[in-house]
Structures are given as C-alpha cells and as structure tokens.
C-alpha atoms as an extended CHARMM CRD file, in Angstrom:
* protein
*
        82  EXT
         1         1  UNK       CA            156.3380000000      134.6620000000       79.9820000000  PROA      1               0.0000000000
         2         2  UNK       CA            154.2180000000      137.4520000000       78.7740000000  PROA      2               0.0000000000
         3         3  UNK       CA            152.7510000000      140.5140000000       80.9480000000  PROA      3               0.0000000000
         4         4  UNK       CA            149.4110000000      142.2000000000       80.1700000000  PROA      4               0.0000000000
         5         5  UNK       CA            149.7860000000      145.4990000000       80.9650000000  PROA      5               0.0000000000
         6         6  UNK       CA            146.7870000000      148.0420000000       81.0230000000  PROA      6               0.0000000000
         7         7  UNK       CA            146.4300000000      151.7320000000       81.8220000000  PROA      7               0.0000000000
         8         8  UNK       CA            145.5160000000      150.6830000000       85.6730000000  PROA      8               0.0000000000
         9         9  UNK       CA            146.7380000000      146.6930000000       85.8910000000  PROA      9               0.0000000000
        10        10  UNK       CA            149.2110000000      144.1510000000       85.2170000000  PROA      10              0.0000000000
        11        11  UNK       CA            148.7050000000      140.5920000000       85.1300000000  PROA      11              0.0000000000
        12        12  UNK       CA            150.7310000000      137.6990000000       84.1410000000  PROA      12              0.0000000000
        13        13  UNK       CA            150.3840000000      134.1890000000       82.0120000000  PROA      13              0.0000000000
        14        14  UNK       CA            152.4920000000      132.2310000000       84.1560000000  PROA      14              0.0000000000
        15        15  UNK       CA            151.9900000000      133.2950000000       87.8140000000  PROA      15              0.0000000000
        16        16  UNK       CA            148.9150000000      135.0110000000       90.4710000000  PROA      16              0.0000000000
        17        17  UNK       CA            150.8270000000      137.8560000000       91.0810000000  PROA      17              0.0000000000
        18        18  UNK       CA            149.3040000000      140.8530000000       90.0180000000  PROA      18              0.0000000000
        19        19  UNK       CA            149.4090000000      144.7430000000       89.8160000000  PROA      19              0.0000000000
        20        20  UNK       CA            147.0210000000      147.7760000000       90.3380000000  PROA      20              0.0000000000
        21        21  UNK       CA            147.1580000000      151.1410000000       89.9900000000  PROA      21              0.0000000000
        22        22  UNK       CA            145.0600000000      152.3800000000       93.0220000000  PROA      22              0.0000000000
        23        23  UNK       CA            145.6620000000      155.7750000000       92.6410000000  PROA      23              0.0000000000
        24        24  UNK       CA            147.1090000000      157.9670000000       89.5700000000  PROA      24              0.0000000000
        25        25  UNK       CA            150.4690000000      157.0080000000       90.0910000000  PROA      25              0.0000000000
        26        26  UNK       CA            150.1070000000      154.8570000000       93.0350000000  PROA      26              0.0000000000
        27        27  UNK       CA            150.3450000000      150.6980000000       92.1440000000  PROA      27              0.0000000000
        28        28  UNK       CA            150.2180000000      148.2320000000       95.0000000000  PROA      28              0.0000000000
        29        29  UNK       CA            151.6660000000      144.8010000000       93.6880000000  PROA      29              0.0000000000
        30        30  UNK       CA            149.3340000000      141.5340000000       95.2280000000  PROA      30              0.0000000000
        31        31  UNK       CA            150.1770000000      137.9060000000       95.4470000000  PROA      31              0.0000000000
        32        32  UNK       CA            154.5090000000      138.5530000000       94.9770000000  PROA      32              0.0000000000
        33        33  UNK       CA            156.5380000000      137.6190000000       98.0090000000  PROA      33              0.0000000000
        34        34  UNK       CA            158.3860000000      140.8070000000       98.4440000000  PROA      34              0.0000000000
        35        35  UNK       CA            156.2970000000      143.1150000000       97.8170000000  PROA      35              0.0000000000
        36        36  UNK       CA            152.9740000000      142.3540000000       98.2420000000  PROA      36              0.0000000000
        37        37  UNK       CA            151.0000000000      144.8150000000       99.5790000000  PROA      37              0.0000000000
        38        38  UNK       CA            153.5290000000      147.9550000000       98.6480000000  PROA      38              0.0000000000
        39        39  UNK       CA            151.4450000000      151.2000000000       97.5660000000  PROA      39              0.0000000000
        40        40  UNK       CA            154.5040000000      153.2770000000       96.5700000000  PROA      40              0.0000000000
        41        41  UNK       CA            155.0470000000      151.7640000000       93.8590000000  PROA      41              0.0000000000
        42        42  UNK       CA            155.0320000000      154.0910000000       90.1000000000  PROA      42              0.0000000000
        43        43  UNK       CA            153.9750000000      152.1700000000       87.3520000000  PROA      43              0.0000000000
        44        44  UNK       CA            158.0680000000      151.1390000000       85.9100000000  PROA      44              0.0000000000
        45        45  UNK       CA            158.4810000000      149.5940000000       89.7450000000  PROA      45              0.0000000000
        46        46  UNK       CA            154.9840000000      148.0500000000       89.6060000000  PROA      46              0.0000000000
        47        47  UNK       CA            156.3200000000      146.5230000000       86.1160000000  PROA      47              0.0000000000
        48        48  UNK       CA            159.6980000000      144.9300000000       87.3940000000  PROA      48              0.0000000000
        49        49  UNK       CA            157.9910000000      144.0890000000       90.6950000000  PROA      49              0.0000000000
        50        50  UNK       CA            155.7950000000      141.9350000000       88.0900000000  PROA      50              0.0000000000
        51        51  UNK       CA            158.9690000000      140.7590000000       86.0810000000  PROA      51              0.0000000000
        52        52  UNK       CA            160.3780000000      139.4170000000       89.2400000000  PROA      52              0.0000000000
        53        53  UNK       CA            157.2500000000      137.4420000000       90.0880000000  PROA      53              0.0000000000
        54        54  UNK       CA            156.9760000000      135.9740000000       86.6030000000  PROA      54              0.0000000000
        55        55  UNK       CA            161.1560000000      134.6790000000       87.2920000000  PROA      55              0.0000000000
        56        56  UNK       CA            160.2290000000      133.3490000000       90.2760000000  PROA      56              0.0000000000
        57        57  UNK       CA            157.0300000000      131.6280000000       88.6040000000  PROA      57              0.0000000000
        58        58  UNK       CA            159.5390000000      130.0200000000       86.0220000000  PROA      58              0.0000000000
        59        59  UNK       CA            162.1780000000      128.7350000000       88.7440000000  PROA      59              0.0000000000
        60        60  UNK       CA            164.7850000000      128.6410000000       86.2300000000  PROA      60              0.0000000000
        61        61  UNK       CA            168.2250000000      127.0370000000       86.8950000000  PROA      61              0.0000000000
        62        62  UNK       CA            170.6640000000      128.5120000000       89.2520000000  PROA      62              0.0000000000
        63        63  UNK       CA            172.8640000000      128.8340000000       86.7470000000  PROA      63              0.0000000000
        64        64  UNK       CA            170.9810000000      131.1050000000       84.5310000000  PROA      64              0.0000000000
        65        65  UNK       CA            172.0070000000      133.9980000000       83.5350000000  PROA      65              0.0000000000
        66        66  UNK       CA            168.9180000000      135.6340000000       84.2680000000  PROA      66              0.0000000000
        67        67  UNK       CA            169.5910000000      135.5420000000       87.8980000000  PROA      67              0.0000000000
        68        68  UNK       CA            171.7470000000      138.3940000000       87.3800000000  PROA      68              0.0000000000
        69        69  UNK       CA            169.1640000000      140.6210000000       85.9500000000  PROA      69              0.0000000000
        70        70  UNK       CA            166.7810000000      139.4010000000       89.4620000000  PROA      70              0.0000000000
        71        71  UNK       CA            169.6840000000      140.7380000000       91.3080000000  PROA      71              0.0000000000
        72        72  UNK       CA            169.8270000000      144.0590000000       89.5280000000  PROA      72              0.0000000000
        73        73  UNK       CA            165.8670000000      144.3690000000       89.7560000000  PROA      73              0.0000000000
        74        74  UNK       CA            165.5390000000      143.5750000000       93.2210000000  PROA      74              0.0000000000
        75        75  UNK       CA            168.3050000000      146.1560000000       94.2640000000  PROA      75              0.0000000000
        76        76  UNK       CA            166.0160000000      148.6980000000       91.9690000000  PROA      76              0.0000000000
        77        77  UNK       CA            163.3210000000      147.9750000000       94.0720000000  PROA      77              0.0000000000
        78        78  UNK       CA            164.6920000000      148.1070000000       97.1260000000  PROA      78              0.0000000000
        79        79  UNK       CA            164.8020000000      144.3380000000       98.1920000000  PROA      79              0.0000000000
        80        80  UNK       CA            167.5950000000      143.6380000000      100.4760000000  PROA      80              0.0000000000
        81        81  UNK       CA            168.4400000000      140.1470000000      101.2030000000  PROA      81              0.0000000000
        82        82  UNK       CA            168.3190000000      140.3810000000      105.1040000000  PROA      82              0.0000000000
C-alpha cells in the first residue's frame, strides 16, 4: 500500500479511490464508500479518508490487528456504523 500525495491530490496503488483539494483547504474524497463526495474535508481527514480506502482495497483478515486502527480512523472521521 503506498499513497501519492501532492500539494492538491492523493491517489493510491492499490485502489480508485482518490482525493482533491478543490479549494485551499477544502478536499472532497471520490470513489470511497463513506465518504465519497464529502467537501469538508482538511487535507489530514482527506489523508485517513484515503488510508481507509486503501484497508478496504486490501480486505485483510478479520482478525487483523489493523481493524482496530479502521475503527479509530473511522470514529476520527466521523463514520458511525448506523
């Protein structure tokens, strides 16, 4: 998993999803199942928001520890599990 991040996008190696900054300060996150769409997003949010895709890209095992750190991220962002 690797993210390309640039002063005004971030893409990924292993999934669609990416980000753009569409105004100073303003990212909106396309092709990521919670969030696309979202243009509130500063560029640290835009940046987990793109973690959380690449996760999701890599479907790892249930019992991976990682799934801990999606929790925490999700909860940064704002992503209940309604």
């Amino acid at each position: 998993m690797a993210l390309r991040i640039t002063d005004d996008e971030i893409r990924s190696d292993v999934t669609q999803a990416y980000a753009v900054q569409i105004h100073p300060g303003h990212w909106t996150v396309f092709g990521h199942m919670d969030l696309t769409g979202t243009a509130d997003l500063d560029r640290n949010a835009a940046i987990t928001a793109m973690t959380l895709a690449e996760v999701y890209a890599e479907n790892p095992p249930a019992d991976s520890p990682i799934w801990l750190h999606v929790k925490a991220w999700r909860e940064e962002l704002g992503i209940t599990d309604d």
